[in-house]
C-alpha positions, 0 to 999 in steps of 0.5 A: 500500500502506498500512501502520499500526502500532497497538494490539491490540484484542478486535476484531483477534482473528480476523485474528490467529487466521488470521495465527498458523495460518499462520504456524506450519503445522508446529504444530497448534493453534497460536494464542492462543484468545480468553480469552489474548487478551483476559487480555493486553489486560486486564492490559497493553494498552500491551505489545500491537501489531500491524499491518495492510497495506491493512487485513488483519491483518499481524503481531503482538508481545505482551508482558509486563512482569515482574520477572525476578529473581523468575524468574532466567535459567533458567525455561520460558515456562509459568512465564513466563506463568504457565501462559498465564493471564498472571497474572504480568505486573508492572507494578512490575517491570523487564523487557519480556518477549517472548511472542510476534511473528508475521508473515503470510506473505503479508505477510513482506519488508515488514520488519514484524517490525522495525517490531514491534521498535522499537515494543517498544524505544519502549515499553521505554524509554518505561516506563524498563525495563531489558531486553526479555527472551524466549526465543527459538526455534531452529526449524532447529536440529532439522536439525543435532541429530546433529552440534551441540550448541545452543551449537555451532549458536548460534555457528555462526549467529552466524558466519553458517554456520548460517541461522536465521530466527528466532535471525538476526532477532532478533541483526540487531535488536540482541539479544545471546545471554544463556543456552541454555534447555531444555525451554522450550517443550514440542512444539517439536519443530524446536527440540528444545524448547530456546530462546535466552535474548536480551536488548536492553538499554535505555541510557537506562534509570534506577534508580529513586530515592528522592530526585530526582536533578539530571540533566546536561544533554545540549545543552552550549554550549562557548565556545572562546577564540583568544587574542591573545598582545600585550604586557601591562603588568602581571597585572590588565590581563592579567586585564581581557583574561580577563574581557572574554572571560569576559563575551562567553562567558557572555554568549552562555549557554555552559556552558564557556569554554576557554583556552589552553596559556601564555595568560599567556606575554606576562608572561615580557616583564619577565624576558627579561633572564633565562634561559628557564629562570629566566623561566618559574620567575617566571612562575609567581609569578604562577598563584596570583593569576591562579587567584584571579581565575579562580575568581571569574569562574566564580562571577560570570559563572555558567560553567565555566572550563578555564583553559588551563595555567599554570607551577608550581612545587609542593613537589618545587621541579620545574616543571610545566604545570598547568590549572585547571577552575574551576567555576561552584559553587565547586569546583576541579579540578587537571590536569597536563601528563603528556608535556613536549615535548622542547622544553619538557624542554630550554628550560624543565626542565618536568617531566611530572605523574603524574595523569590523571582526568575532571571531574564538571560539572554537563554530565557528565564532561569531561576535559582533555588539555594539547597534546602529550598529545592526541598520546598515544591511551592517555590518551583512551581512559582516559578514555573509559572513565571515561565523558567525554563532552567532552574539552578540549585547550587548547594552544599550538603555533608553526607548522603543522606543531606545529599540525597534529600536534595538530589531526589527534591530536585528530580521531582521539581524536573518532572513536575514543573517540566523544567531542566534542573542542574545541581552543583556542589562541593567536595572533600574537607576542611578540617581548620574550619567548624561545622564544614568538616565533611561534605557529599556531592554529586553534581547532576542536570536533570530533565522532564520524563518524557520521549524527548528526554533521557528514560531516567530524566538524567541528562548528565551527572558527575562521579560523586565526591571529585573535583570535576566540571560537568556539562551539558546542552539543554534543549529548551523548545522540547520544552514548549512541545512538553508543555502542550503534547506531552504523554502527561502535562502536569503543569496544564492539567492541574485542578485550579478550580479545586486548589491554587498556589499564590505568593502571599507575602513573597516579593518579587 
């Protein structure tokens, strides 16, 4: 059997003559004469398609484009057509818009119709139009006339209660139900002229503007840093540890380089004399400095920095755990740790921020959640629906068991936000510095589990407890297909009319 999908031509017109008589046998003299055939192939022959099985004329979808504004929600298909003479399609305006599919009975379980769809979907996105807009047919809702309204039958379809052959093919393409149409197509008598208006959107559809607009590219290279805590002698050759990495990062073309929770802890050596509490107060004497020079690594090195985090001391003379993304152009972003661990709460008096946002980058918007927070799903899912596409979580745990906490919190935030998740940390000890003696890590890049993505919803991972950089490229349009046809999608599917997620006193 060979099956074609091609563009309609005035030669096919008598194959589709024969195909449209039997495809509506209910309906008499049902089928485009000549002149609308050719009207249509005239004014859009892009929108028409049909396909043939062994080189009998199988199927058809023709279409129009048309500026549905001009016409609302609310209209028949004579108007639609304008009068079955086409006049009013557009080829300036912003929706692709149904006229009609058939497929040969003789020919139908071939999944034609489908093919005929995804054709209409490639066009659709190929000419960046928003919708792909028809009417729809309810051909057994005559059965239940008596005894349902059209709303009550649609629903009851959509349950699957009610089959509709026509209403059931159209929601498993994706289509979602926008309006009841009446008196849409005169002599519809099964569908007591009423019609569903059903609209596909196109994701990848653009406004258009005047001015061109810079786009985020969508292969993002991360680059992860699995640092070495090691004794240093001072801030600058803390700093020569920083760039080298920055350098061997940039060096491979990465679009970011992630640190680590505290990777500046080692400094604290100098003042274990002191409590723990009075020795973290001095090292955040150094973040000013250590910030300086990140923003120039930034800048010379051509890649975003997320900084890992660093003590600070601000005006309300409280101590917090703050990160910094330094971007390539300049600019510099704050994040701060929203839950301290009891542990940090205890030892060090940290106290826990009140701010939670995305970062626009020139790779999209990112996020960053330090350590513990990730163990917090509500913060994720805030950002998610700030649109993040890339969240970071640099942070530093002791043992496998800390580790494992964050490791497996993070994996699920991937999964159900649908997002990329990368974590970085730190290795080895520091035997001069209290309450950082130990640390486990194992660096990893997580994704979504879906086809598009690794089974395991791994992308890559570093061997655990060694010095090491890791990278990765992060595909963020598999994403945007995610969100919309994905096997599940988690973030659509949500219940909001039963439960919600609002920032009550988070700042932005």
């Amino acid at each position: 059997m060979q099956v074609e999908l091609r563009k309609l031509n005035s030669e096919d017109y008598l194959g589709l003559k024969e195909s449209m008589i039997s495809s509506y046998p209910n309906w008499e003299d049902s089928h485009w004469k000549e002149h609308h055939i050719n009207a249509l192939l005239e004014q859009f022959p892009a929108g028409q398609f049909c396909v043939t099985v062994d080189g009998k004329f199988a199927a058809c979808a023709l279409s129009i484009i048309i500026n549905l504004d001009n016409f609302g929600e609310s209209h028949t298909y004579k108007e639609i057509t304008g009068d079955f003479k086409f006049t009013t399609h557009d080829p300036f305006g912003n929706v692709l818009y149904g006229i009609d599919i058939f497929v040969h009975p003789d020919f139908r379980g071939l999944r034609l119709g489908r093919r005929l769809y995804d054709a209409r979907k490639e066009l659709c996105e190929e000419l960046n139009l928003k919708a792909i807009v028809f009417g729809g047919r309810i051909p057994n809702y005559h059965k239940y006339q008596k005894d349902l309204t059209p709303r009550e039958y649609i629903e009851k379809v959509r349950h699957k209660e009610i089959h509709d052959p026509v209403l059931n093919f159209q929601l498993s393409n994706d289509f979602h139900a926008k309006k009841i149409l009446k008196h849409y197509l005169p002599g519809d008598k099964e569908s007591k002229e009423y019609a569903v208006l059903l609209q596909w959107d196109n994701i990848y559809y653009e406004e258009p503007s005047p001015e061109p607009i810079k786009k985020a590219k969508p292969i993002v290279r991360l680059g992860l840093v699995q640092w070495q805590m090691r004794p240093y002698a001072s801030v600058d050759e803390l700093l020569d540890q920083v760039e080298y990495f920055v350098d061997a990062v940039s060096g491979y073309r990465c679009d970011f380089v992630l640190f680590p929770e505290f990777f500046n802890a080692p400094l604290m050596a100098q003042f274990n004399h002191l409590s723990e509490s009075d020795a973290i107060r001095k090292l955040a004497e150094f973040t000013d400095s250590i910030s300086k020079k990140f923003a120039e690594l930034a800048i010379g090195y051509n890649i975003n920095i997320v900084g890992g985090s660093m003590p600070v001391v601000k005006e309300d003379q409280r101590l917090y755990n703050v990160g910094y993304l330094y971007h390539r152009s300049g600019k510099i972003d704050e994040y701060i740790k929203i839950h301290p661990t009891p542990d940090e709460v205890k030892v060090w008096g940290m106290a826990g921020g009140d701010m939670l946002r995305t970062f626009d980058t020139d790779c999209g918007k990112i996020g960053v959640l330090i350590c513990y927070d990730v163990e917090f799903p509500e913060l994720s899912r805030i950002l998610a629906d700030d649109e993040m596409h890339i969240l970071f979580v640099p942070f530093l745990t002791d043992t496998q068991n800390g580790y494992g906490r964050v490791r497996y919190c993070a994996q699920a935030r991937a999964i159900e936000n649908e997002v990329y998740v990368a974590l970085a940390g730190s290795v080895g000890n520091l035997p001069k510095v209290h309450n950082m003696d130990i640390q486990y890590a194992q660096s990893v890049v997580f994704t979504p589990c879906d086809f598009s993505f690794p089974t395991n919803g791994i992308k890559t991972e570093a061997t655990p407890n060694t010095e090491m950089i890791l990278i990765a490229d992060c595909d963020t349009s598999l994403l945007k297909e995610l969100h919309e046809n994905g096997a599940v999608t988690n973030l659509k599917d949500r219940r909001k009319d039963l439960y919600n997620l609002e920032r009550v006193n988070l700042k932005k």
